[in-house]
C-alpha positions, -999 to +999 in steps of 0.1 A: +000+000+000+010+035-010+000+068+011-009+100-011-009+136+008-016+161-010+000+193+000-003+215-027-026+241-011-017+277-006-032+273+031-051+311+028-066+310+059-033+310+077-020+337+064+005+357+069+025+323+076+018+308+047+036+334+027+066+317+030+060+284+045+036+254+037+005+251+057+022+214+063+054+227+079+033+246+105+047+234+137+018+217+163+023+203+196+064+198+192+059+185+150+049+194+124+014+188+109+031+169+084+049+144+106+019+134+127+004+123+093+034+106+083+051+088+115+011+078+120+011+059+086+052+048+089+042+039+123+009+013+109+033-002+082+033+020+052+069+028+039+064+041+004+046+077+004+037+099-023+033+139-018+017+164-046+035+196-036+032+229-055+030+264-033+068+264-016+071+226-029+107+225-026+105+231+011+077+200+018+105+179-003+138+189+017+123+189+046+106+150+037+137+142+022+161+155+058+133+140+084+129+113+069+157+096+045+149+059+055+111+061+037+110+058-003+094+090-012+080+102-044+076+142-050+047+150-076+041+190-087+005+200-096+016+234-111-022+243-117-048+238-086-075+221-101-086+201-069-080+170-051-093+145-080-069+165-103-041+162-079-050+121-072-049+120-110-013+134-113+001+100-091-013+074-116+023+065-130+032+058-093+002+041-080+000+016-107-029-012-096-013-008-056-035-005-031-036+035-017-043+051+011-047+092+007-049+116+035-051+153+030-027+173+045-042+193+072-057+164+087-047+151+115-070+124+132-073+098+162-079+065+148-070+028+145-050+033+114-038-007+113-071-017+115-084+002+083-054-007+064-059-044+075-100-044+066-108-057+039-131-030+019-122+006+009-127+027+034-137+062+038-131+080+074-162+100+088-169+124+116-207+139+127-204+175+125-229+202+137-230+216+101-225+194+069-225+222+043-192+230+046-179+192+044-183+165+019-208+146+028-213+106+034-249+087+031-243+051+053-270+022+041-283-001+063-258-026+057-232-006+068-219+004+035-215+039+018-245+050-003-236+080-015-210+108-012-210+144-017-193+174-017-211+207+006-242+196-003-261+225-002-290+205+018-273+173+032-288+145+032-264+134+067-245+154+087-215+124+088-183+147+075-155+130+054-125+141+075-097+135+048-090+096+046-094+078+019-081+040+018-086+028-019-083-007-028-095-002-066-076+024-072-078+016-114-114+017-108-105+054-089-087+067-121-116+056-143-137+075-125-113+106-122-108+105-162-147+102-164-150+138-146-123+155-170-135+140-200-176+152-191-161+184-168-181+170-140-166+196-111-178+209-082-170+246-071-152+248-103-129+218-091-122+184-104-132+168-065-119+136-051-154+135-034-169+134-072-147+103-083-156+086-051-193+086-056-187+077-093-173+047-078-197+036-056-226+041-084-202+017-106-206-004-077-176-004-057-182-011-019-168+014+008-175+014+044-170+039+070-147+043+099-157+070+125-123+088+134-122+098+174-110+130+174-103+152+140-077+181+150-089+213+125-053+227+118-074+250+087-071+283+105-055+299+131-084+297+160-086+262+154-049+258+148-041+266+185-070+251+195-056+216+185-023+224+198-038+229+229-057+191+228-025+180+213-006+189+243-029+179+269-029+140+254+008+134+245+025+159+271+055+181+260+087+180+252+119+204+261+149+199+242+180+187+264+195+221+251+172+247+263+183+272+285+166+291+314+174+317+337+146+330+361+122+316+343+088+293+352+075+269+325+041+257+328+033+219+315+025+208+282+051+227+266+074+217+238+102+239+233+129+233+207+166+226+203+189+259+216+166+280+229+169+305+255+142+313+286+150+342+308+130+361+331+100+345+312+068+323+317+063+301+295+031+277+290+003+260+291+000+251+256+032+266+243+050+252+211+085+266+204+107+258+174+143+258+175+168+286+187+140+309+198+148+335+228+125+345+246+136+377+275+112+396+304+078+374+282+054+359+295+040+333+268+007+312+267-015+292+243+009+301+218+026+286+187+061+302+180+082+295+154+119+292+152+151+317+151+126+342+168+131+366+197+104+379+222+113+409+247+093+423+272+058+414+257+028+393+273+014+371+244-018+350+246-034+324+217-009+341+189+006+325+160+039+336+155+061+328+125+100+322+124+126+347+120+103+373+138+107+397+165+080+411+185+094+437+212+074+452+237+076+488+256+100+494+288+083+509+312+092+521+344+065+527+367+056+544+403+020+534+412-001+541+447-025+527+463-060+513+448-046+523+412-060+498+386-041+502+347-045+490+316-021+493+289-045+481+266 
């Protein structure tokens, strides 16, 4: 079995960050969104992984190709975002007749991944959502199998989310159905969809059953980016590089703070994730994500997403209050 992630996206909703890095590299509770998807696949068996990269491309392949040298990777460009059945469509060559598994790649989700990989149907992985219309959508028959599936249904029919995981046993069955959707311009949104090609399937008669993932971290935006960091780091606990250095300084557990960086006169945590050689002076820091080679002085910073290279400096002030005074710098 072969896993796809896609990675191609621009990640919009997370800009300014995304400017210059993938929405994949984005660091998460001590990782990065990338690596929980792929040490969770390596981790079930799978050793032969296939990412379509465009937007900052060469960074999702040097940084594969540096984390993780032991795995036979395969690097596919999709110079023109035309959606995820276009991008699928683009690793044909690859896939051959193998079995694949294809997980998008801002998803990270709590599941039995050996057990999917081991059943023996395609398999589609599903979540119940308070509102459908924004997901593609998945109709389960009475036997258990998928009836239908469809992409923000405008009045859903089931409120049972696809969450990003698609294991595909027929996958030459998958890129009939994909070349069916170019050749009659079947899109939806004004995209060749994954979600399309999957429900072509089905009405061709190809079985699919559903897994119900138990948690699905949103890593989309940055609300819900820091959010998940903050789940993240409740469940697995933190992690503080053997290099890190502190002077004065309190950190508050989960935190995961990265190789030579440098605490003083700071608080640091809950929910913190540091990259590498950050310094952080006179801060206090909570439910934060900050990147690496960055430098905080004198500045109180709460559920922020801060990029690398930054530096975010704060006012000296030197104050004589009385009594009964209350101030607030704003």
């Amino acid at each position: 079995m072969k896993a796809i992630i896609p990675v191609a996206g621009a990640g919009a909703k997370l800009r300014p960050h995304t400017y210059t890095q993938p929405k994949a590299l984005i660091p998460i509770a001590g990782k990065t969104i990338l690596s929980f998807i792929v040490d969770q696949l390596h981790e079930a068996g799978i050793n032969e992984f296939i990412f379509i990269v465009g937007y900052l491309g060469e960074k999702i392949q040097e940084y594969v190709t540096q984390t993780y040298p032991n795995l036979q990777t395969h690097f596919v460009y999709q110079n023109e975002r035309q959606g995820t059945g276009h991008a699928i469509e683009l690793t044909k060559n690859i896939v051959g007749y193998d079995e694949v598994f294809v997980v998008l790649g801002d998803t990270i989700c709590e599941y039995d991944v050996r057990e999917v990989i081991n059943n023996p149907y395609s398999m589609l992985g599903i979540k119940k959502v308070d509102d459908p219309r924004n997901f593609g959508i998945a109709t389960i028959g009475e036997d258990g199998f998928i009836e239908q599936v469809v992409e923000k249904p405008a009045i859903p029919k089931s409120n049972m989310a696809l969450v990003g995981l698609y294991k595909i046993k027929e996958t030459h069955f998958l890129f009939e159905c994909l070349h069916h959707l170019f050749v009659q311009n079947i899109t939806t949104q004004g995209e060749y969809n994954l979600t399309d090609a999957l429900d072509c399937m089905i009405k061709r008669g190809a079985k699919f059953q559903s897994f119900k993932v138990k948690n699905w971290f949103d890593c989309g935006k940055k609300e819900t980016l820091l959010e998940s960091n903050g789940i993240l780091m409740k469940k697995f606990g933190g992690y503080i590089h053997e290099t890190v250095k502190t002077e004065n300084s309190i950190i508050i557990p989960p935190v995961s703070i990265g190789t030579g960086c440098v605490l003083k006169n700071a608080i640091v945590g809950p929910h913190v994730s540091i990259g590498a050689n950050t310094s952080i002076n006179f801060s206090i820091v909570r439910d934060s994500i900050i990147g690496s080679y960055t430098t905080l002085h004198e500045v109180v910073i709460d559920n922020s997403l801060i990029g690398s290279d930054a530096s975010v400096t704060g006012l000296s002030r030197s104050l004589n209050i009385g009594d009964n005074t209350e101030i607030d710098f704003g």
